[in-house]
C-alpha positions in Angstrom: -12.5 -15.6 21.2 -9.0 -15.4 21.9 -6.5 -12.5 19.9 -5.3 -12.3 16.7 -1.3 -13.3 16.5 0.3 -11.0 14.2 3.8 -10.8 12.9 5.3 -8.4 11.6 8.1 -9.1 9.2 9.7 -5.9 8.0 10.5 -3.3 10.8 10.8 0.3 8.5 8.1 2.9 8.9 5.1 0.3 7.6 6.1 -2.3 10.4 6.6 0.4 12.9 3.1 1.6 11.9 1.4 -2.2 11.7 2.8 -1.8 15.3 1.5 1.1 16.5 -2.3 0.2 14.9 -2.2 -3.2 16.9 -2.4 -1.3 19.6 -5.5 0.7 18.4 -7.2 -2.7 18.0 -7.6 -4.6 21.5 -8.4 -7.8 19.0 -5.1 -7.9 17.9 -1.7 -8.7 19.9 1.5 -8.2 18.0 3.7 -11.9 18.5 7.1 -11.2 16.7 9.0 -9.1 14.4 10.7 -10.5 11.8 13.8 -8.4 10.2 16.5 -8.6 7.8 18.9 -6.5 10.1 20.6 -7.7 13.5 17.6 -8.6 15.7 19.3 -7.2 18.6 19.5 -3.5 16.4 16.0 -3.6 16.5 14.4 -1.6 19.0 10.6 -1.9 19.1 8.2 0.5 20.4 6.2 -2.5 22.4 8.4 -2.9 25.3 9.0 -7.2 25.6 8.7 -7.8 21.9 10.7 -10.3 20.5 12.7 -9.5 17.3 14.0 -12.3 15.4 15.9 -12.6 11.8 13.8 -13.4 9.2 15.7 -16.4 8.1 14.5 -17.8 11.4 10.6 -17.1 10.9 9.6 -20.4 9.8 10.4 -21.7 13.5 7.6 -19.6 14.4 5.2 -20.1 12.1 2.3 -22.1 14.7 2.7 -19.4 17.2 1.5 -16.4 14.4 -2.2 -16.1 12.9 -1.4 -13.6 10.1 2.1 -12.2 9.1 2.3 -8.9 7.6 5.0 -8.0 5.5 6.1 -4.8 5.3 9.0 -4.5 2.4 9.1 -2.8 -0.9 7.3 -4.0 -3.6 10.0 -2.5 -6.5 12.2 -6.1 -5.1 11.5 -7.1 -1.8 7.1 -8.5 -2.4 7.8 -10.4 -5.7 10.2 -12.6 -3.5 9.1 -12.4 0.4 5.2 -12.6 -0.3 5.2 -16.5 -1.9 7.9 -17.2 0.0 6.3 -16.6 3.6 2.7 -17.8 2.1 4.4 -21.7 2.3 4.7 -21.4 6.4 2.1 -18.7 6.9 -0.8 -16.5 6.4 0.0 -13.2 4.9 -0.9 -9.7 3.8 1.0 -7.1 2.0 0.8 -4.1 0.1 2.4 -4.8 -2.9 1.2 -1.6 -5.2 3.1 -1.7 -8.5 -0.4 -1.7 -10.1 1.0 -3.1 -13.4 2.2 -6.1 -11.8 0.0 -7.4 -9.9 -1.8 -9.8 -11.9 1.8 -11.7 -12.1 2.7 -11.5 -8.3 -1.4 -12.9 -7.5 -0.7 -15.7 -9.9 2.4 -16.9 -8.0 1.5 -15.8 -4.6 -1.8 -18.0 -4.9 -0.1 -20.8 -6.3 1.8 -21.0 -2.8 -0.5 -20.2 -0.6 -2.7 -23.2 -2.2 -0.1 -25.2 -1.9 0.4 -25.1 1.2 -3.0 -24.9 2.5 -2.5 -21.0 3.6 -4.5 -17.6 2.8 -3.1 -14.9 1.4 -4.2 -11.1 0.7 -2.2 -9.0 -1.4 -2.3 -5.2 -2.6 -4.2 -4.4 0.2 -3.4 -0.2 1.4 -5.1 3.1 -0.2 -4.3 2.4 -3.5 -4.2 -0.7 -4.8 -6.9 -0.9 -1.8 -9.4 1.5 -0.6 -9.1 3.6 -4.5 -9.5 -0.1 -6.7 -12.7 -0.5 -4.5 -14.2 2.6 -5.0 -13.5 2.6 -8.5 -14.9 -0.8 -9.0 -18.3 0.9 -7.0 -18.1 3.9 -9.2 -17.8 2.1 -12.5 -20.5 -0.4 -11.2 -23.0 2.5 -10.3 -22.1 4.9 -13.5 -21.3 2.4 -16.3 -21.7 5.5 -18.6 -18.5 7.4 -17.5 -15.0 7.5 -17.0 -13.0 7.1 -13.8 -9.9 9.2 -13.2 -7.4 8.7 -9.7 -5.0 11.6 -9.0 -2.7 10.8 -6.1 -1.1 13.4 -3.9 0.4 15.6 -2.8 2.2 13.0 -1.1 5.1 11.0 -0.5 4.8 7.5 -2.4 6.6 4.8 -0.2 7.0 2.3 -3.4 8.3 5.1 -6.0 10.5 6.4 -2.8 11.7 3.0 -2.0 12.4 2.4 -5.7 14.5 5.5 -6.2 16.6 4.0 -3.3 17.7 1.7 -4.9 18.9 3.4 -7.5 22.9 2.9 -7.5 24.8 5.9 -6.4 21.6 7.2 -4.4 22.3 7.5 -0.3 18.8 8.8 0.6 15.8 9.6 -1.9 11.8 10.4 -1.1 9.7 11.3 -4.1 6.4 13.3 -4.0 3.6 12.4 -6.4 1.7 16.0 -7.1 -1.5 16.0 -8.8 -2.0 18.4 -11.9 -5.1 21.0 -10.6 -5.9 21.9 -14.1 -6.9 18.4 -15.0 -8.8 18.1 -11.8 -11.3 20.6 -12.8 -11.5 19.6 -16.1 -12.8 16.3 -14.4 -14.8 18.1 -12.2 -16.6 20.1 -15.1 -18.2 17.0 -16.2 -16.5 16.9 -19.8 -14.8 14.0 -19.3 -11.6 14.8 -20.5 -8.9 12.3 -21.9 -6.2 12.8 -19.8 -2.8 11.5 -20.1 -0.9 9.9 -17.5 1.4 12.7 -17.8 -1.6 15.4 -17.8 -2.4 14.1 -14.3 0.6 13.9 -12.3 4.0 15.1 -12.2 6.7 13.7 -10.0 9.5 15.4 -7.5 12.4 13.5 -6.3 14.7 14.9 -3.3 18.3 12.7 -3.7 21.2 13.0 -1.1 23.8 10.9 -3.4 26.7 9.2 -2.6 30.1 11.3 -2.4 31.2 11.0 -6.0 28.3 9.2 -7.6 27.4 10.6 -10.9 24.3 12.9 -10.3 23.1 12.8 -14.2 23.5 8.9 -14.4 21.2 9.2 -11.2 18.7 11.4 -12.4 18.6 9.4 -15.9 18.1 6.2 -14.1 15.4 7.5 -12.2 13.3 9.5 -15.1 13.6 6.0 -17.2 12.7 3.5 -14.8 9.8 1.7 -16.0 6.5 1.2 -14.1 7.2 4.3 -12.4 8.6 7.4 -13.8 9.0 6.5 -17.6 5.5 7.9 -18.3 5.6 11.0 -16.1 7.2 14.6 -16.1 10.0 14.0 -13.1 12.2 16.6 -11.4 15.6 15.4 -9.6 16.2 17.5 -7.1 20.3 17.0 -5.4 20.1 18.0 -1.6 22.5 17.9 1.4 21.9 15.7 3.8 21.4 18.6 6.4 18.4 19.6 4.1 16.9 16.4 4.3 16.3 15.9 7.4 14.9 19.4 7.8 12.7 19.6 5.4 11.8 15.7 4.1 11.3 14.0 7.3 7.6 13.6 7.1 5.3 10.9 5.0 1.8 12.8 4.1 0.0 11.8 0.9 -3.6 11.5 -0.2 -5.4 11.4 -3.4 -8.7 11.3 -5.4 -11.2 8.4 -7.0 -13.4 10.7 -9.5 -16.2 9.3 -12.0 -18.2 11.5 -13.7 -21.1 10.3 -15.5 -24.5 10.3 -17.1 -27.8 8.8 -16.0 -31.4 8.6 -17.1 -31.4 9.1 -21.4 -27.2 9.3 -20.7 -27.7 12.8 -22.7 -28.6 15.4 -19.9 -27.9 14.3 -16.3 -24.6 14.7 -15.1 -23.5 12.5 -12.2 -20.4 12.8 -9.8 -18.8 10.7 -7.6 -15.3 11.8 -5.7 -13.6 10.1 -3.0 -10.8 11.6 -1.5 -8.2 10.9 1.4 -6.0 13.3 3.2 -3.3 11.9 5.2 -1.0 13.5 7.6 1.6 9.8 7.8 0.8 7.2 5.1 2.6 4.4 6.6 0.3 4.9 9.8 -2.5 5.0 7.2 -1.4 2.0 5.8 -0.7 -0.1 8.2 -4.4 0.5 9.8 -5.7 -0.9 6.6 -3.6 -3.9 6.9 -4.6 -4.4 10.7 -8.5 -4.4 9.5 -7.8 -6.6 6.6 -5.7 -9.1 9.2 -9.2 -9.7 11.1 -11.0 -10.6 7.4 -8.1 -12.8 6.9 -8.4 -14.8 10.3 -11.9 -15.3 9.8 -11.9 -16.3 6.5 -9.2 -18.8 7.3 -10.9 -20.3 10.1 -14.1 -20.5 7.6 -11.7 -22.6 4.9 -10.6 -20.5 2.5 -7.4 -20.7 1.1 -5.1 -19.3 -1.8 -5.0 -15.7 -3.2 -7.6 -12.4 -2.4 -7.9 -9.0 -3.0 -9.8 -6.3 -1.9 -12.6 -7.3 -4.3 -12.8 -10.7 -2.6 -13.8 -9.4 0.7 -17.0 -8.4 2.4 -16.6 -5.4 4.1 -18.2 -7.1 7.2 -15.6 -9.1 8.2 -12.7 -6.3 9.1 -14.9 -4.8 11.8 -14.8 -6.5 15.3 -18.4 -5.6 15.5 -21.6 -8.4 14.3 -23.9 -8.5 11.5 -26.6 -7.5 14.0 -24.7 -4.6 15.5 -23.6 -3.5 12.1 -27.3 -3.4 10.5 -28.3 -1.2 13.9 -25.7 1.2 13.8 -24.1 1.6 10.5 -26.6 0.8 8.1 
């Protein structure tokens, strides 16, 4: 069976990590890279690779089996992921959680259309957290679920705050709330707030002259991702930056407690938990794994709009049903 063609369209730290895990996975052979910038700006790490702009991608679209695309999801997903699902098969990791059931709907509608298979939402959350969750719930239907993310940078929320005008260079760190952990933890199922849980740091170099509380307001009111959370602006030097906000760690929980047997007495827990030192690199291996599901399920027929939830954990491993049921099992 020959490789997996994969493009990458999007070359920030996501497509630099897509093409970094291609090379983990000897399945897999990275085709093209797709960008926005000058192609010939573009320096891959994969000596030979052929950078093109993305306006050209269509050309290439019978010499790619999967194209991932690595933008933001606050602008860039809505547009780029139905767009590119009319000329090819694609993944991304669109994760504003709230809108997801709108960009499905019109990502399916295209890739039906067009007779292409599409996976969105696919990462560590939306991904890996919504399925363990949905197994939680499933297992302990007398419980409540809580996810804490952090402490960790949060590409989306950082890429959003970028884009804030006046902004030069933003990261933001998601920090879980300890107290509320333990509360879950104690098996009293506590109702928890989406401000209890979480509380949100943003480091801002602005623009010389930009106005620093028109920043900080836009930020602390933007809706779907710091309107319903206690958020600190921090205004830092460039110089200060780059020493001390130059790494991408994050991680997070997936937490159901509940009761079993009479549902009075027997306290049940379930955690899940990730610790990651680079979440793009994290990131990008999920999408890599989710790229093999993909090409096998199109070469099976299948067509339109998935999730996580849609497919079998069988088909991102490179190894068969038999060798599966011998060694993992």
């Amino acid at each position: 069976m020959g490789k997996t063609r994969i493009g990458i369209a999007g070359y920030g730290n996501l497509g630099r990590g897509v093409e970094l895990a291609i090379r983990q996975n000897d399945d897999m052979e990275l085709t093209a890279i797709f960008t926005r910038r000058d192609p010939s700006a573009v320096k891959p790490l994969t000596p030979g690779t052929k950078v093109y702009n993305i306006a050209d991608a269509e050309s290439m679209k019978d010499q790619i089996d999967v194209l991932i695309i690595c933008g933001g999801s606050a602008t860039d997903l809505p547009k780029q992921t139905p767009a590119l699902a009319k000329n090819f098969n694609v993944i991304d990791s669109f994760d504003t959680h709230a809108r997801i059931p709108e960009h499905f709907a019109n990502v399916d509608k295209a890739a039906k259309e067009s007779g292409h298979l599409a996976f969105i939402s696919l990462g560590w959350d939306p991904g890996l957290f919504s399925l363990n969750r949905l197994y939680a719930e499933s297992i302990l239907p007398n419980g409540k679920s809580y996810t804490f993310w952090g402490k960790g940078v949060s590409q989306g929320h950082s890429d959003a705050i970028r884009r804030v005008e006046g902004v030069k260079r933003g990261i933001q760190y998601t920090v879980p709330i300890e107290a509320a952990m333990e509360a879950v933890r104690s098996g009293s199922q506590p109702e928890l707030t989406t401000r209890q849980k979480h509380k949100r740091e943003c480091w801002i170099v602005p623009e010389e002259g930009a106005d620093l509380a028109k920043i900080e307001n836009d930020i602390k009111t933007m809706k779907n991702y710091f309107d319903e959370y206690d958020t600190t602006v921090h205004f830092i030097t460039e110089e200060e930056f780059n020493a001390n906000h130059n790494k991408m760690p994050h991680g997070g929980f997936v937490m159901r407690s509940g009761l079993t047997g009479d549902g009075e007495n027997t306290h049940q827990m379930i955690e899940y938990s990730l610790k990651l030192e680079s979440n793009p690199e994290f990131t990008a291996s999920i999408l890599i794994c989710y790229a093999r599901a993909l090409s096998r399920l199109y070469k099976e027929g299948a067509t339109g709009c998935k999730t996580a939830f849609d497919i079998a954990p069988a088909y991102l491993s490179k190894l068969s049903g038999a060798e599966l049921r011998a060694a993992m099992l």
